[in-house]
Each structure stands twice: as structure tokens, then as C-alpha cells.
C-alpha positions in Angstrom: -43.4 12.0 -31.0 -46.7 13.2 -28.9 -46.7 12.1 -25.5 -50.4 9.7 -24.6 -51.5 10.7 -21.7 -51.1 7.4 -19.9 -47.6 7.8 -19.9 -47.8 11.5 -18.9 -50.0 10.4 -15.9 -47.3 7.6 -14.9 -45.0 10.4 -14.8 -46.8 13.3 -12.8 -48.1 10.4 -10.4 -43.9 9.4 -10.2 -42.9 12.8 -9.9 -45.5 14.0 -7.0 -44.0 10.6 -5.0 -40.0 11.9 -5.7 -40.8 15.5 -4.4 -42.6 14.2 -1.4 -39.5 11.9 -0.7 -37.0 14.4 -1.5 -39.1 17.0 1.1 -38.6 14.3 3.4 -35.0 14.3 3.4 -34.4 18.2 3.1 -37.1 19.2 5.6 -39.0 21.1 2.3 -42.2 21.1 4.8 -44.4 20.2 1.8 -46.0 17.5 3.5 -47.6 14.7 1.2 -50.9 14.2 -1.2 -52.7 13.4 2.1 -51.6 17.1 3.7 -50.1 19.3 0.9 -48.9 22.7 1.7 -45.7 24.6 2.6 -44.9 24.9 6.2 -47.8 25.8 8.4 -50.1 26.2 5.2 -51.2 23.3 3.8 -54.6 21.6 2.5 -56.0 18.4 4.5 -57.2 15.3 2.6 -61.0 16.0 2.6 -61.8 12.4 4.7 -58.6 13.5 7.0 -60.7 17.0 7.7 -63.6 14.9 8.2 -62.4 12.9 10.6 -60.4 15.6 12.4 -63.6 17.3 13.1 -65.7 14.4 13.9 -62.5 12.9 16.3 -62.6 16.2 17.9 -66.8 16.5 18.1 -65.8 20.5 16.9 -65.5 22.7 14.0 -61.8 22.7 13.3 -61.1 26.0 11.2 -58.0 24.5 9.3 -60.0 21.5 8.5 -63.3 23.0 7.1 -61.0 25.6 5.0 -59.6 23.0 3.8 -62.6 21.0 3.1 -64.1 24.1 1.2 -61.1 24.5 -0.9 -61.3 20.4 -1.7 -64.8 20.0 -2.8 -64.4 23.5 -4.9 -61.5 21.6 -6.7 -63.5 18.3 -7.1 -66.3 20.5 -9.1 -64.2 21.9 -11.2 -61.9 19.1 -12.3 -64.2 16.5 -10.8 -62.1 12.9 -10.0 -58.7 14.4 -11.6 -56.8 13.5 -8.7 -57.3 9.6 -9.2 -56.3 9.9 -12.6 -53.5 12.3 -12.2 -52.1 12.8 -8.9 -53.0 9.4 -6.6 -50.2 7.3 -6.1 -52.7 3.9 -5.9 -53.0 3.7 -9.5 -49.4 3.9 -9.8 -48.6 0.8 -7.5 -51.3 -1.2 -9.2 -49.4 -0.9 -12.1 -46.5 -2.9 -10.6 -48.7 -5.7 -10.3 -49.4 -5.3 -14.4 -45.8 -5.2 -15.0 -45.0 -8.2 -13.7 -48.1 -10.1 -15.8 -47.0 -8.1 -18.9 -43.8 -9.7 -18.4 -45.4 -13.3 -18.2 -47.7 -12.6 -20.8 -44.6 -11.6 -23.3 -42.6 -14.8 -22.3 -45.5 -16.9 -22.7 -45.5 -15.3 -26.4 -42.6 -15.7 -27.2 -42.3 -19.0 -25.9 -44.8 -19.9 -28.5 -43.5 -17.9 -31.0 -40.3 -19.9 -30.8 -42.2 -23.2 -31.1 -44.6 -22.3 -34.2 -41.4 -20.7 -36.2 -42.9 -17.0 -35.8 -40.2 -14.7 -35.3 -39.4 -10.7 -35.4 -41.3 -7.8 -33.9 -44.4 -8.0 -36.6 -45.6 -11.5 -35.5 -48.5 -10.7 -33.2 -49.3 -8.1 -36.1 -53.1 -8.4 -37.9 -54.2 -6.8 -40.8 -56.6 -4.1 -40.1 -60.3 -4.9 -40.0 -62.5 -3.2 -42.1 -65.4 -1.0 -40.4 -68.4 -2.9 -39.1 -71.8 -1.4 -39.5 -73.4 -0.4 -36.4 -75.1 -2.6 -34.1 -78.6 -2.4 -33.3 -77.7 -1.7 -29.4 -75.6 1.8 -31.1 -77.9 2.7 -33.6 -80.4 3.1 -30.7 -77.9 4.8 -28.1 -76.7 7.2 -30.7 -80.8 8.0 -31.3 -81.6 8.4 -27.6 -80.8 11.5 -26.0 -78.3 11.4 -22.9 -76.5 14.3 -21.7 -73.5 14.4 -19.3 -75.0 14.4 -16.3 -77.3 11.7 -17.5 -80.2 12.8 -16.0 -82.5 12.8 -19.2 -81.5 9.1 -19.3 -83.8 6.4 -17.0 -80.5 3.6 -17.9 -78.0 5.9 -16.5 -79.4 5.9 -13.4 -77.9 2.6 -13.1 -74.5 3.1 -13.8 -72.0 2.8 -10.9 -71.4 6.1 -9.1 -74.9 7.0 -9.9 -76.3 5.2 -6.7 -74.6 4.6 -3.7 -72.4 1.6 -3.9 -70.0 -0.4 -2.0 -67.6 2.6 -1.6 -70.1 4.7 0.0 -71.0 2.2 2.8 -67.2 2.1 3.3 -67.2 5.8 3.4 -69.8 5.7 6.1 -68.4 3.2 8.2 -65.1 5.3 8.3 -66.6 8.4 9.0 -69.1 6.7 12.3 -65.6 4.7 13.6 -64.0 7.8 13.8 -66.8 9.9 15.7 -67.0 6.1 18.0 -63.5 5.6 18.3 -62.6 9.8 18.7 -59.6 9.1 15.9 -59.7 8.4 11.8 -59.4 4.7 11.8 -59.4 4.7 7.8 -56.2 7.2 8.0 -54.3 4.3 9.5 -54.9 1.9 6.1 -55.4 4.5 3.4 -53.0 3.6 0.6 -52.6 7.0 -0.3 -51.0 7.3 3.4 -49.3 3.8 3.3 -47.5 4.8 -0.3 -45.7 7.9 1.6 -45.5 6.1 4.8 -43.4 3.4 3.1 -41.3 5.9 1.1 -40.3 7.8 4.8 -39.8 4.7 6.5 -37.2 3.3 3.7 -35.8 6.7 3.2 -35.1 6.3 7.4 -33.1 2.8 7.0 -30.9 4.0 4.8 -30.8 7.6 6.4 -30.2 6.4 10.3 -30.5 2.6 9.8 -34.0 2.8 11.8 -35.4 -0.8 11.6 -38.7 -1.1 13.1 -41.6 -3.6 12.6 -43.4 -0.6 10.8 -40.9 -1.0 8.2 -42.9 -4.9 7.2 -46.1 -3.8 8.4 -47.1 -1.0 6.2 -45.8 -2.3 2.8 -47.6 -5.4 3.6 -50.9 -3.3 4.2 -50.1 -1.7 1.3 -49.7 -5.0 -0.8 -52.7 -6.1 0.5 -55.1 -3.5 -0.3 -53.3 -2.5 -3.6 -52.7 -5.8 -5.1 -54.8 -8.3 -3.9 -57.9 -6.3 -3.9 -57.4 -4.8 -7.6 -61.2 -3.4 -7.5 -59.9 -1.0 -4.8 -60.6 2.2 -6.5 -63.9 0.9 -7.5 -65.3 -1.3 -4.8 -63.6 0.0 -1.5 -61.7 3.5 -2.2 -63.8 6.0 0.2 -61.8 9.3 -1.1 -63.4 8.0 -4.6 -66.8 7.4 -2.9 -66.7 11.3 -1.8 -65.0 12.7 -4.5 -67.9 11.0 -6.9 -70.7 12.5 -4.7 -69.3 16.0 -5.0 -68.5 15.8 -8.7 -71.6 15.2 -9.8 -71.7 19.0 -9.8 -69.0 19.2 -12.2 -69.3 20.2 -15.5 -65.8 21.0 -16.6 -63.3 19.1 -19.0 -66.3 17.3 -19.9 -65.3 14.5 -23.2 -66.8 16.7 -26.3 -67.8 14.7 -29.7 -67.6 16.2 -33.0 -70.4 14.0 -34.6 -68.7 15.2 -38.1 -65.5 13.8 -37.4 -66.3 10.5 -35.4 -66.8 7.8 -37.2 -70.0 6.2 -35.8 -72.1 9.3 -36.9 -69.9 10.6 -40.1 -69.9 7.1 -41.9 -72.2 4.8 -39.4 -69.1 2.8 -39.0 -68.9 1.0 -35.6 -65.7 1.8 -33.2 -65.9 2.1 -29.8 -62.4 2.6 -28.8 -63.2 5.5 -26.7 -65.7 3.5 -24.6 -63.3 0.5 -24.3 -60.2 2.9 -23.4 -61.9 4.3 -20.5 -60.5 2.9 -17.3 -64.1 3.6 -15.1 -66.2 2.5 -17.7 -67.6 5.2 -19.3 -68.6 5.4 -23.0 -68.7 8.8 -24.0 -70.1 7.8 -27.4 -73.0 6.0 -25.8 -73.5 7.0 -22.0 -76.6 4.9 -21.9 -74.1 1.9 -22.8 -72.1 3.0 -20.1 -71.1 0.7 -16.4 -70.3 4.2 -14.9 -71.9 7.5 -14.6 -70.2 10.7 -15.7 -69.3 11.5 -12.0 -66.6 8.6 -12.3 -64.5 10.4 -14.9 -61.0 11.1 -13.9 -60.4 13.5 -16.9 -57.3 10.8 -17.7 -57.6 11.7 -21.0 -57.5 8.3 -22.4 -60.7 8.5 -24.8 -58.7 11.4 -26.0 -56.2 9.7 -27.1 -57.9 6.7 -28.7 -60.1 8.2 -30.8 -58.8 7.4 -34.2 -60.7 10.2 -35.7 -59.5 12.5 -33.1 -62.8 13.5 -32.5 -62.6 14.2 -28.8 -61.7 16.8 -27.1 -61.8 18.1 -23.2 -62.6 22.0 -23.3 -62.7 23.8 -20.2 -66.9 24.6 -20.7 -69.4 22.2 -22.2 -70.6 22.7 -25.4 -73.0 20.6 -27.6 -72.4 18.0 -29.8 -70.8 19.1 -32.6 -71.6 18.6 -36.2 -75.4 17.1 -35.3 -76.0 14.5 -38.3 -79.3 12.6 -39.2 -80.2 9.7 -37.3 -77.7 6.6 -37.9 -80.4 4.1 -39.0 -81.6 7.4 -41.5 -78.0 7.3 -42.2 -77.5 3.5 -43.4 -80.8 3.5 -44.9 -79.7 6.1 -47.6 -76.8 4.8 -48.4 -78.1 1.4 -48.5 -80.8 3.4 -51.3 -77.6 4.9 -53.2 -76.0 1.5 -53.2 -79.2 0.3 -55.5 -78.6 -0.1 -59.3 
């Protein structure tokens, strides 16, 4: 059985978080997401190199290598680290859990009282393809590249402009050239997730019980759980990361137009849009709530294309399989369909 990606994400994010812990008990020296490396070489989070140099009021060597090597990565696999590597996401999805758990009972609870029983209960009969909407016939005409600069509505689209996350960026970056220390390092998440994991691994190691020990994890709750737009309203590692990816053009979500099923048969889908965790359509960009900098390369349009029409290759290339225009489309075979 193939592996989604969803699940293979859970597990790199899992695995990164067991390394890290099990460096911390052996001395490994591989530091954590926020400072990888092995012993004295190692790769600063590109806010934490920031905010060492601005702290400092120099030029840091380490931290400006280490910055350079960063935004590199971010142009070439753009926000891959939220969707592969950050431990956020990961945490959220405790909070999801526990619903999915109430959600089932709830269910099943009414299962029980309408007689429905057995796994195939909640299961419908599959719905035959809808026509294209007006809104799709008209997205699928207009011409919208990746970067969505041929496109007046993308310029809309969150990540586009600046947004919340970018004034939060700022405002970490000026406290820590005011204050002469990152602030934001002291309430990242990214930090807090590892900071937990040491401290617990230090109760049961030497029994070290400290009000850090409360402290962080409830940060951590805090900004993980109750603000669940965290990623898209606060994060300011996402903020920078989308400013310098806007650059990228790698691992970019490629269409075959002969194989998907809006332009082969005019049917309407939309699964890929509707999978996408940042809200991007890669059907219909124009129809999008983010802009192509957003995309975390997660894979999940991939995977939910029922035509298995999308792919990610490592270089752009065009649309594949270029058709007529949809409504040209419908019209003919609304022509064949005479007597």
C-alpha cells in the first residue's frame, strides 16, 4: 500500500523530534531544528541569525553563513520546512486528535440510536461529475502562472502582500536591536517544542524539577493550540521564509491538462484546491486565498488528484496537454449531444 504524504510528513516531523531528544541524552552535538549541525558546525535559524547580529549591532560571520546558506535552501524548496520538518504542525495535530475522537463518539452515538451499524454507515454513493461552474470556466480561460504575476487577483492572495506575520516579523526583529537580545527566541514554538522535550528528558534523567518545566509547555499550549491560525496569522519564520520564496521556482505543482478532469472532460473537481492546507488551488490560482510563495511542497494536491494528474518536478514546465477553452469544450459536446 503507497504511503500519502500526510502520513510520511507526520513521520519525518516525529522522527527529526526523536533524534533531537535522543542527541540530548547521548551528547550527539546535533543541536535542534532551531541550530542544526554536528559539533561546532551547525546552521542558525535564519530569525536566530537575525537577531544575533542585530543583538550584537555587528556582522557575525557564523550567523550571515548561515543566513546565506538558509535563504539559498528556501529558493530552492521554498516553505518545505513547514510542511516537512517544523515540529508546530505536528503539535497542532494533537489538538485534532482529540476532536476526531469526539467527532467519532458523537457518530457513533448516533449511529447507535438511528440502528446504523458497521464500518460502511457514513458511506455515500459516489456523485456523478458536475459541469463546470461559471467562476472555473473563466479561471481555467485566464492566464495565471506560478508566480502569479500576469494575474491583477493574485495580487491579493495572502503572502502576496505583507500581512499580519510580517508586522510580527518586524516587531521581533526592532525588540531585539531595542532590547540587544531575540525576544521572539524566548516564545518561538519551534524552540518551546525542543525545550519541553530537554526539560522532561531532565526529570526523569536527574529528577530536575523547575518552574520551567510548567512554564514552557504552557507557552507552548498557548501559542499552538489556542491560537490555531499560528502558522498563518503570527508565525514570523513563515513571514520570512514566504518573502524569500517568492524566488522559488522549484517543485512547482505541474498539471497535465490531458489527464485532469476539469480540462479532459469539463467535469468539475477541485480536490486539489480543497486539499491544500495554505489555500492554494493549483487548478485555478486566480481562485486561490494564498499565493504560490505559501506552498509548503506537502505534497497533498499530489495525492488527491483522482486523475493523478499532478506532479512536482524539480524544474517548471508548462501545462501539459493544452486543450481548447472549457466553455469551447461544453459547447461541442453540448452540439454532439443534438439529434
Amino acid at each position: 500500500m503507497k504511503m500519502n504524504s500526510k502520513t510520511l510528513r507526520i513521520l519525518v516531523a516525529a522522527a527529526i523530534i526523536i533524534v533531537v531528544a535522543i542527541g540530548f541524552v547521548t551528547n550527539l552535538g546535533i543541536g535542534t531544528m532551531s541550530a542544526p549541525g554536528v559539533w561546532d558546525i551547525s546552521i542558525l535559524c535564519p530569525l536566530g541569525a537575525l537577531g544575533t547580529m542585530l543583538a550584537s549591532k555587528t556582522m557575525v560571520p557564523r550567523a550571515v553563513i548561515s543566513l546565506v546558506i538558509v535563504v539559498l535552501l528556501i529558493i530552492v524548496f521554498a516553505r518545505a520546512f513547514c510542511g516537512w520538518m517544523c515540529p508546530v504542525p505536528l503539535v497542532q495535530r494533537l489538538r485534532g486528535l482529540f476532536s476526531k475522537k469526539q467527532a467519532k463518539a458523537a457518530r457513533t452515538s448516533d449511529a447507535d440510536g438511528n440502528g446504523a451499524a458497521g464500518p460502511d454507515a457514513d458511506a455515500q454513493p459516489e456523485a456523478p461529475a458536475k459541469p463546470l461552474t461559471a467562476a472555473e470556466r473563466e479561471a481555467l480561460s485566464a492566464s495565471c502562472g506560478t508566480s502569479g504575476a500576469q494575474c491583477s487577483s493574485c495580487a491579493k492572495r495572502r503572502g502576496a502582500a505583507l500581512d499580519a506575520r510580517h508586522f510580527v516579523l518586524g516587531g521581533a526583529l526592532v525588540s531585539t536591536f531595542a532590547f540587544g537580545f531575540p525576544v521572539f527566541c524566548l516564545v518561538c514554538p519551534i524552540g518551546l517544542t525542543f525545550a519541553t522535550v530537554l526539560l522532561v528528558i531532565n526529570l526523569f534523567a536527574h529528577g530536575d524539577v523547575t518552574w520551567s518545566l510548567i512554564v514552557v509547555p504552557a507557552l507552548l499550549a498557548v501559542e499552538v493550540l489556542a491560537f490555531r491560525k499560528w502558522c498563518h496569522k503570527l508565525c514570523p519564520l513563515s513571514a520570512f521564509m514566504s518573502l524569500v520564496a517568492k524566488a522559488n521556482r522549484t517543485f512547482v505543482p505541474t498539471i497535465d491538462n490531458a489527464k485532469c478532469l476539469e480540462t479532459s472532460k469539463s467535469a468539475a473537481c477541485g480536490l486539489c484546491g480543497r486539499a491544500c492546507d495554505e489555500g492554494i488551488d493549483p487548478r485555478h490560482p486566480q481562485l486561490s486565498e494564498a499565493s504560490w510563495s505559501e506552498c509548503t511542497k506537502c505534497r497533498a494536491c499530489v495525492d488527491a488528484c483522482p486523475a493523478n494528474a499532478i506532479t512536482m518536478p524539480l524544474l517548471p514546465k508548462k501545462r501539459l496537454g493544452k486543450p481548447e477553452s472549457p466553455a469551447a469544450s461544453v459547447d461541442s459536446e453540448t452540439e454532439a449531444a443534438k439529434p
